[in-house]
C-alpha positions in Angstrom: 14.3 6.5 17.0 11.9 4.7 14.6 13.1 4.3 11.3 10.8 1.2 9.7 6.6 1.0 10.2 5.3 -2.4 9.5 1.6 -1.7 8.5 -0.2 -4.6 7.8 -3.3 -4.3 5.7 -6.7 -6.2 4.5 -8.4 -3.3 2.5 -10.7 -2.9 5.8 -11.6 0.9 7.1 -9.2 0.2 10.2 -6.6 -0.8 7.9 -6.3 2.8 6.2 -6.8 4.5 9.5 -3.5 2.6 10.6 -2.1 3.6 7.6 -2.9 7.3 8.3 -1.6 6.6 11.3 1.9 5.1 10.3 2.2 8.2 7.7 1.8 10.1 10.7 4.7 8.7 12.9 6.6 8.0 10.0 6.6 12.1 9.4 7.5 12.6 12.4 11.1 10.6 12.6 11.5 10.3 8.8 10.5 6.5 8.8 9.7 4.1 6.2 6.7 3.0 6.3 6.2 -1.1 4.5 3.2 -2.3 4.1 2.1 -6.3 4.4 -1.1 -7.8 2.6 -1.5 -11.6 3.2 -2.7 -13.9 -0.1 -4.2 -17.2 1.1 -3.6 -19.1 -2.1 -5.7 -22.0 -3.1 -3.6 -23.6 -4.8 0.3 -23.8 -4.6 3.0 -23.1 -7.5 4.9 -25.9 -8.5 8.0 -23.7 -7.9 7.5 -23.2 -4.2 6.3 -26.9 -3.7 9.9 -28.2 -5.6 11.5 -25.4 -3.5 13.1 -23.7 -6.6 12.3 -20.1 -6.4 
């Protein structure tokens, strides 16, 4: 039984077809679908570099 979908996505055309695809499985066994976009930063905030969140 799949209950999560990890969909990650870059805003490309095969990016929404796996989405439409996720949303498809996901209907099927009444999953969750979560999707994951990646920001490269260029430069890094001074909480994360001091560790304090």
């Amino acid at each position: 039984m799949i209950k999560k979908i990890l969909v990650p996505v870059d805003g490309s055309e095969h990016a929404s077809k796996a989405i439409e695809f996720a949303v498809n499985i996901a209907r099927q066994y009444d999953a969750t679908i979560h999707l994951l976009h990646v920001v490269a930063l260029t430069k890094i905030p001074e909480g994360i570099k001091s560790g304090v969140w």
